[in-house]
N, C-alpha and C positions, 0 to 999 in steps of 0.2 A: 285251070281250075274254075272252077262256075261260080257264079255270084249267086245269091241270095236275093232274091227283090222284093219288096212287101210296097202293094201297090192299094194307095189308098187313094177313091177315085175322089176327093174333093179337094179344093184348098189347104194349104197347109193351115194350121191353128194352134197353138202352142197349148190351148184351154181343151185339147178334144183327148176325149181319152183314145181314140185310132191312133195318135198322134203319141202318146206319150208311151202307150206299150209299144209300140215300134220302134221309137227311140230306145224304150228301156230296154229292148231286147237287143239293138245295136251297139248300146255303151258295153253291156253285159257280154254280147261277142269278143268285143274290143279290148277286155280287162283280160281273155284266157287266151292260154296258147294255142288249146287243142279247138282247132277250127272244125268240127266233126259237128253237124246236126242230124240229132233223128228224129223223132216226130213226124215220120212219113215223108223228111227229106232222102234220111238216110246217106248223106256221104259227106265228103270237105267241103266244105267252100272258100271262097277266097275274100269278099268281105260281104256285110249287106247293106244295099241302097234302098233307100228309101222314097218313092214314086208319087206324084199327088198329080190330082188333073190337069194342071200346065206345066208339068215336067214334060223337058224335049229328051228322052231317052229310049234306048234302043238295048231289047234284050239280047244276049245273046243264043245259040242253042244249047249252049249244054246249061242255063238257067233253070236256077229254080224260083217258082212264084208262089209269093202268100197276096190273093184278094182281099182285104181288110176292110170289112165295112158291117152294118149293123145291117140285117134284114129281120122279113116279118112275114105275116099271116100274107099282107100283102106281095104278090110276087113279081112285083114290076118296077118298086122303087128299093133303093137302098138309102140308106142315112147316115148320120152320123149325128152325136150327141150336143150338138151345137147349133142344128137345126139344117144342117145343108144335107140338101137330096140329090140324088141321080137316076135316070131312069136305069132299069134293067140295060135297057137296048143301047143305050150310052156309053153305059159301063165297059158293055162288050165292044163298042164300038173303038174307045182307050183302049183296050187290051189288045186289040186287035192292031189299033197305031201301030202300040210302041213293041210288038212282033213276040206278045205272050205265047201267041199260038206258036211257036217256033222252039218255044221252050222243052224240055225234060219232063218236065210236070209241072201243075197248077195246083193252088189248094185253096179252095174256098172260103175265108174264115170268115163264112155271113153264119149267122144263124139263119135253118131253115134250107140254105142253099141246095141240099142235097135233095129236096123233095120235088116231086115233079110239078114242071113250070116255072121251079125257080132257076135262078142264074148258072148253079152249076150242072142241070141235068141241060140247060138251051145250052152252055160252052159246048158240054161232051157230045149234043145232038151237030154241033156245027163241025167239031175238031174229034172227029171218033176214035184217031188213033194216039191222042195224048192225054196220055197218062193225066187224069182227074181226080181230083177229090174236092167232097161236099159234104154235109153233116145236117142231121134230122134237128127235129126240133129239141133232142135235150141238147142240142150247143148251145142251145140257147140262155138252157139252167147252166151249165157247165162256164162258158163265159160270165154269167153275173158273178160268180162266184171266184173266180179266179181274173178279173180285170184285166193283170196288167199280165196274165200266162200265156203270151200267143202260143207260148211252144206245147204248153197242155193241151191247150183248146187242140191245137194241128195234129196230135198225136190220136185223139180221138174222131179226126175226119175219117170217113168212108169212100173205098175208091170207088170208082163206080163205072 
């Protein structure tokens, strides 16, 4: 059964909100029985881990991946609400380590990601036959509004 991985490329931070809706969506798995995600997962999974940029981990193939990070107008850095940045080509460069591309599917949950030049149309231009999702600029409404909802935010990604 495939894991669930929510990959968030900075430091761990206990204060970042990447940090805490990730958590909260992992306690939240961990309190129901029915291990079923949809949200443009669509299947079981078997639990979910949680990823930050000096994690030594290694996906498997039948994974599924949430990208977790704040993006912008800018399309070369991502962030997070505590003030630490990543570049674009970093980011991919992690994903790429720890064998994202190897994965089921990827889901973008930057704001903007979907638009071209940013991080998820450069994934889908490098990995063209895995299954991608990215989201225009209302994620970006959609996220303020809903914080700690990875699972909303992911259900209104765009494959691409």
């Amino acid at each position: 059964m495939p894991n669930l991985v929510i990959v968030i490329p900075f430091t761990a931070d206990v204060n970042c909100d990447l940090d805490r809706g990730a958590t909260d969506m992992r306690n939240f798995f961990n309190s129901i029985a029915n291990h079923n995600v949809g949200e443009n997962i669509g299947t079981q999974i078997n639990q979910i881990d949680i990823v930050y940029r000096n994690t030594v981990y290694n996906c498997a193939n039948g994974d599924y991946v949430i990208v977790f990070a704040h993006g912008g107008d800018n399309n070369t850095v991502l962030a997070n609400n505590q003030g630490q940045t990543i570049t674009m080509n970093n980011t991919i460069g992690l994903l790429e380590n720890i064998g994202v591309n190897n994965t089921a599917r990827v889901l973008f949950m930057c704001c903007f990601s979907g638009v071209q030049g940013h991080i998820a149309r450069v994934w889908k231009a490098r990995h063209p036959a895995q299954q991608t999702y990215g989201g225009n600029g209302v994620i970006a409404n959609l996220y303020s509004s809903t914080r700690t909802q990875i699972r909303a935010v992911c259900a209104a990604l765009g494959q691409l």
